[in-house]
C-alpha positions in Angstrom: -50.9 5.0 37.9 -53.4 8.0 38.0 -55.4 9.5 35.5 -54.7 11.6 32.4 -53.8 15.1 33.2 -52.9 13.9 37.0 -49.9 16.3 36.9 -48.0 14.5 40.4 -47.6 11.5 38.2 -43.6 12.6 36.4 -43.0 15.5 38.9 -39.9 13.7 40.0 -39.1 12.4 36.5 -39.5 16.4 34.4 -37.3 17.6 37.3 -34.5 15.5 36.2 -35.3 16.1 32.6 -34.4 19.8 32.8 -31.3 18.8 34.2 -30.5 17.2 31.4 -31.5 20.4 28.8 -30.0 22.5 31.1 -26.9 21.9 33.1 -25.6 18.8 30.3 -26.1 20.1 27.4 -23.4 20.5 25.4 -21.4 19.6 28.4 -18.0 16.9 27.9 -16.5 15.5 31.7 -12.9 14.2 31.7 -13.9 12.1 34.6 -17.0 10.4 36.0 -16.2 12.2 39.1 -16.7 15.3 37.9 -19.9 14.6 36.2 -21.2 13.5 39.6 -19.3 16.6 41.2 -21.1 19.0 38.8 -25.1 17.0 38.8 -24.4 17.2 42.9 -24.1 21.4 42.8 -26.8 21.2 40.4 -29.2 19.1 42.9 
């Protein structure tokens, strides 16, 4: 782990966070395979 304020540390991590605010918000899938379909197109 790195130091406070290191900002490389959760790049990857806040990335996938906004996907969740974003694109599943609110969001119901009938199927896992079109969760996956939609987080893909998202990607």
């Amino acid at each position: 782990m790195s130091r406070l304020g290191n900002v490389w540390d959760s790049v990857a991590m806040e990335s996938f966070s906004s996907l969740k605010t974003e694109r599943m918000a609110r969001k119901v899938f009938r199927t896992w395979e079109a969760a996956r379909e939609d987080v893909l197109n998202y990607i």
